[in-house]
C-alpha positions, 0 to 999 in steps of 0.5 A, spaced: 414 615 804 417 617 797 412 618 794 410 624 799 416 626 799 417 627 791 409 630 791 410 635 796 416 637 791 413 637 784 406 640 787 406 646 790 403 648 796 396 650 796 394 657 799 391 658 804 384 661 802 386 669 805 393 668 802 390 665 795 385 670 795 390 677 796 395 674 791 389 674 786 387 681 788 395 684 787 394 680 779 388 683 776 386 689 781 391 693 779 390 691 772 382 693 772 382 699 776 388 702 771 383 700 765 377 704 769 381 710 770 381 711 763 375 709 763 372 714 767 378 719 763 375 718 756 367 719 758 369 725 762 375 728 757 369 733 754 368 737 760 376 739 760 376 740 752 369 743 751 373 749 754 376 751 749 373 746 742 366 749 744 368 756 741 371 752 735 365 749 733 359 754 735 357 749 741 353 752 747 352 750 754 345 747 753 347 744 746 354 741 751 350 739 756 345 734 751 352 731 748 354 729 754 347 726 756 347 723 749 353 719 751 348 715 755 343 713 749 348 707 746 352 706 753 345 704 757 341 700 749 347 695 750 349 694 757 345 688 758 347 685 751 354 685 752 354 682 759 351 676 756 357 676 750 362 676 757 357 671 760 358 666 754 364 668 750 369 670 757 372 676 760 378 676 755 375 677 750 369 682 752 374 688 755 378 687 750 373 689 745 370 694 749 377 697 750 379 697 743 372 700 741 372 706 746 379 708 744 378 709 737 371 712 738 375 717 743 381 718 738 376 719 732 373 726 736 379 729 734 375 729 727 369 733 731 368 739 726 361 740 728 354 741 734 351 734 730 359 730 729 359 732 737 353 729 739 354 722 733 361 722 737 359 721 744 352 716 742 358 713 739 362 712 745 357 710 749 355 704 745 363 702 745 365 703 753 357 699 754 357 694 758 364 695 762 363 697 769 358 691 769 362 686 767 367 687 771 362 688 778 359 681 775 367 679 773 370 681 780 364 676 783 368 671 780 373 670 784 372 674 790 367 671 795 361 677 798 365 678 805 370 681 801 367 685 796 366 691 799 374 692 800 374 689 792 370 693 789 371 699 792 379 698 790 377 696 782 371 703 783 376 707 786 378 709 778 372 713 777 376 719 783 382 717 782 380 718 774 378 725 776 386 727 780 389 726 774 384 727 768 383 733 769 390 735 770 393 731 765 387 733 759 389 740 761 397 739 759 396 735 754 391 740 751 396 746 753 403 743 751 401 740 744 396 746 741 398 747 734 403 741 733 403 739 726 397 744 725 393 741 731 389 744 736 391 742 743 384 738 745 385 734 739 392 731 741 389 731 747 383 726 745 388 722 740 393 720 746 388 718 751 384 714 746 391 711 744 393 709 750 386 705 751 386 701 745 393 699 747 391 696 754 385 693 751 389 688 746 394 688 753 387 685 756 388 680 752 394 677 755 393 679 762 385 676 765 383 669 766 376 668 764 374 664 770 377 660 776 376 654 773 380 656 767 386 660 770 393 658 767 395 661 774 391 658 779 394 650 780 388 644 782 388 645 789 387 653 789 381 652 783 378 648 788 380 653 794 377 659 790 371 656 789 369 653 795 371 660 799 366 663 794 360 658 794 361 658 801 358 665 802 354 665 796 347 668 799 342 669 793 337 665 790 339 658 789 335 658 782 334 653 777 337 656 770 330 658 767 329 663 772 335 668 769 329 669 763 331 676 760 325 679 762 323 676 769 329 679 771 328 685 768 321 687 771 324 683 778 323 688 784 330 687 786 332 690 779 327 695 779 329 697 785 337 697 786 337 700 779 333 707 782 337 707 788 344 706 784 340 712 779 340 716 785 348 716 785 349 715 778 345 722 777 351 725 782 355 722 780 355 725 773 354 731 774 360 732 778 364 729 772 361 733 767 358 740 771 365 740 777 369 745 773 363 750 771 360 750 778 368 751 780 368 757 775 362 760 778 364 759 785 372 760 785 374 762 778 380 762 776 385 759 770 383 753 766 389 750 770 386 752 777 379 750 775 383 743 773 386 742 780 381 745 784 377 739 780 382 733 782 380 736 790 374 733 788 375 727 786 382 725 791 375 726 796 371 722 793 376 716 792 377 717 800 370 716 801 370 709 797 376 707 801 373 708 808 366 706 807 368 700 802 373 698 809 368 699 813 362 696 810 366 690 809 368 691 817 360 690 820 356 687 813 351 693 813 352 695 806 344 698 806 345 702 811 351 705 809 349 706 802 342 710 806 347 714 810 351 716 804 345 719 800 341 722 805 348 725 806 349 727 800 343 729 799 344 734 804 350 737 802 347 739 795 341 743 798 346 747 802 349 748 795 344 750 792 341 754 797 347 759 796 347 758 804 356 759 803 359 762 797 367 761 794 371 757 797 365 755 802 361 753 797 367 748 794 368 745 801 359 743 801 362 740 795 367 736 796 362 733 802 358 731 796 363 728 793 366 724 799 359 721 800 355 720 793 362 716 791 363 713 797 356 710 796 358 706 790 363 700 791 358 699 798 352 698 793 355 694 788 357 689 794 349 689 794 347 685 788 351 678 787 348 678 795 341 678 793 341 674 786 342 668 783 348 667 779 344 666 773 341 673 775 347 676 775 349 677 768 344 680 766 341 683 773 347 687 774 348 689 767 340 691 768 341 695 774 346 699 771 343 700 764 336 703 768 341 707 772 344 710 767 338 714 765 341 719 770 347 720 766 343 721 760 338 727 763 342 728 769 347 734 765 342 736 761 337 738 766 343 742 769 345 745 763 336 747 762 337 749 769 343 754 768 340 757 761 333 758 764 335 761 770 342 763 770 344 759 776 344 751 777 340 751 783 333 747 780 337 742 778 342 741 784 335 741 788 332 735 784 339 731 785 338 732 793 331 729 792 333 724 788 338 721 793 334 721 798 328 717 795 334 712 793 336 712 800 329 710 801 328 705 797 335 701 799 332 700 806 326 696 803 326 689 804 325 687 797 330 681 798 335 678 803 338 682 808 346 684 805 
C-alpha cells in the first residue's frame, strides 16, 4: 500500500488519450503553423514587392510570371530528397535547415539588381523551403491518429490564408515605412525583415520540436505508449513489409499517381491566387497598392474559413473524398463565371472569394487522405512524391496566366484552363485506387 501510494506520487497521472493528445496540439501546433505562415509570407512576398521592384529592375509581366513559376523548379527536384533526410535524421533538425536556408535566400533578394538575378533567386528559394509542407504533413502523422487529421491539418495548413491577411498588409507597410532607409528601397527592407525574422525561428525549431513520440522529453513512459497506441489503432494503410517503400515503386504507385494529379489541381488554384490576386484585384476594383493589399487579405480570411469549416466537417463524417470532389467542382464553377466576365467589379471579386473558400478549404480535407492509404514506409517519401508531382502546377500555373494576359489582354484562357483542371481532380479523387478514406 505504501509502495502504491508513494508510485502514484512520484509518477504522473497518465492522460487520457483525447486530453493527451489536445495538450500535444496546444505545444507543437502553434509553433508549426506560425513557421508556415511565413512560409507561405516569404514564397508569395514577390507578388507585393514586384509592384514597385519590377520598375527597378526592367521586369515585365511575362518575365514576373516565369520568375514566379521558377521557384518551383528547385522546390519540386528536392522535395523527395529531403523528406528522406526528416525520415532519417528527425524533424528537429530537417525544419531547422530548411527554415535557416530559406530565410537567408528570401533576406538576400535584396541583392536582386537584375531579370537573371530574379529568376537565380527564386530557383534558389525553392530548393531551401523544398520539402517543408511534406515533412510537416508526414510529421503531423506522427503524433495524431487519422480520426483527427482533418481537424489537425487544417489548423497547421491554415498558415497559407492566414499568411495572405497578413502578408500582404504587412510586405506593404514594410515596404512604405521603410523605402530610402539608410539608402534602401522599401522592398528591400521589406525581403531582409521577413527573411530575418525566418531564420530566427528556424534555430527556435530546434528547441521547441520533439522528433517522435518515442523520443519526446515532454511525454513520460505511460503517454509514448498511449500516444502510439491511439495511432496504431487507426492506422488504415497497407501493412508493407520494408522492401515495398523502394523509391520508384512508390513513385510510379497508382495511389501516388493519382493524388499527386488531384492535389495538382488545387496547387494550380492555389498559386495563382498567391501570385495573380492583386493583378486580377487591380483590374477588376482598382485602387491603391494599400487597397489592393487589403482587399487581398479578404481573400484569404475566406480561405482560411474554408479550411476550418470542411477540415471540421470531414473529420465529423469521415468522407474526405467526397468533400475534396464537392470543393473542385465548386471551385471550378467559380473560376468559369470569373472567367466568363459574367459579373464585373466588386462582383467579380466576390466569385473570387467563392474560389478561395472552396480550393483552400480543399486542401487540409486532401491531405487527411494519404497517411490513410499508404503504408508507413510509403509515406515519407509518397507524401513527399505527391507534392513535388503537384507542384508543377505551381511551376506553369502563374506563367501560363502571365502567357494568357500578354497574348490576349485579359486573363480568361487561363482562368479557364484551372476550372477544368479541378474538375478532372475532382474526378479522379473519386476512384477507387485504394481503400476508401
Amino acid at each position: 500500500m505504501r509502495t502504491d501510494l508513494h508510485r502514484s506520487v512520484v509518477e504522473p497521472a497518465v492522460s487520457s488519450p483525447d486530453a493527451l493528445l489536445n495538450r500535444i496540439a496546444w505545444r507543437i501546433l502553434p509553433f508549426l503553423f506560425i513557421c508556415y505562415v511565413l512560409c507561405n509570407i516569404d514564397r508569395s512576398n514577390v507578388a507585393i514587392a514586384h509592384l514597385e521592384f519590377s520598375a527597378e529592375i526592367g521586369l515585365s509581366a511575362a518575365q514576373y510570371g516565369l520568375g514566379a513559376s521558377l521557384f518551383f523548379i528547385g522546390y519540386i527536384l528536392f522535395e523527395v530528397p529531403s523528406n528522406m533526410m526528416l525520415e532519417r535524421f528527425g524533424a528537429r533538425f530537417t525544419l531547422t535547415r530548411i527554415m535557416v536556408l530559406w530565410g537567408l535566400v528570401t533576406a538576400g533578394f535584396m541583392l536582386v539588381q537584375s531579370v537573371g538575378g530574379f529568376y537565380l533567386a527564386r530557383i534558389l528559394l525553392g530548393i531551401a523551403e523544398a520539402g517543408f509542407l511534406p515533412g510537416m504533413i508526414l510529421y503531423l502523422s506522427y503524433w495524431f491518429p487519422a480520426s483527427r487529421r482533418g481537424r489537425i491539418t487544417s489548423w497547421f495548413t491554415l498558415g497559407i490564408p492566414v499568411a495572405g491577411v497578413i502578408g500582404s498588409p504587412l510586405s506593404s507597410f514594410l515596404m512604405v515605412y521603410f523605402d530610402g532607409w539608410h539608402g534602401l528601397s522599401g522592398w528591400k527592407w521589406m525581403f531582409i525583415m521577413e527573411g530575418g525574422i525566418t531564420v530566427l525561428l528556424g534555430v527556435l525549431a530546434w528547441v521547441v520540436l520533439d522528433d517522435k513520440p518515442s523520443t519526446s522529453k515532454h511525454l513520460n513512459s505511460d503517454e509514448k505508449q498511449t500516444l502510439i497506441d491511439a495511432i496504431e489503432r487507426e492506422q488504415t494503410g497497407p501493412r508493407e513489409t520494408v522492401v515495398n517503400h523502394r523509391l520508384l515503386t512508390t513513385l510510379r504507385s497508382p495511389v501516388t499517381l493519382a493524388l499527386g494529379f488531384v492535389y495538382f489541381a488545387i496547387v494550380m488554384s492555389m498559386v495563382v491566387l498567391n501570385y495573380w490576386a492583386p493583378s486580377f484585384i487591380k483590374e477588376a476594383v482598382g485602387g491603391t497598392t494599400s487597397t489592393i493589399a487589403m482587399l487581398s487579405a479578404g481573400l484569404y480570411a475566406v480561405g482560411a474559413l474554408g479550411m476550418i469549416v470542411m477540415g471540421w466537417l470531414s473529420d465529423r463524417y469521415m468522407q474526405r473524398r467526397r468533400f475534396v470532389a464537392a470543393a473542385l467542382v465548386a471551385g471550378a464553377l467559380a473560376y468559369s463565371v470569373i472567367a466568363s466576365q459574367w459579373v464585373s467589379g466588386f462582383s467579380s471579386y466576390s466569385v473570387l472569394m467563392l474560389a478561395a473558400f472552396f480550393t483552400y478549404g480543399a486542401m487540409p480535407v486532401f491531405w487527411s487522405i494519404p497517411a490513410s492509404v499508404m503504408s508507413k514506409q510509403q509515406a515519407a517519401i509518397g507524401i513527399a512524391a505527391i507534392s513535388a508531382l503537384a507542384n508543377v502546377a505551381g511551376m506553369i500555373g502563374p506563367a501560363i496566366i502571365g502567357w494568357s494576359k500578354s497574348a490576349t489582354g485579359f486573363y480568361a484562357a487561363g482562368i479557364y484552363l484551372i476550372a477544368v483542371t479541378l474538375l478532372l481532380g475532382a474526378v479522379v479523387v473519386m476512384l477507387r485506387y485504394s481503400k476508401p478514406a
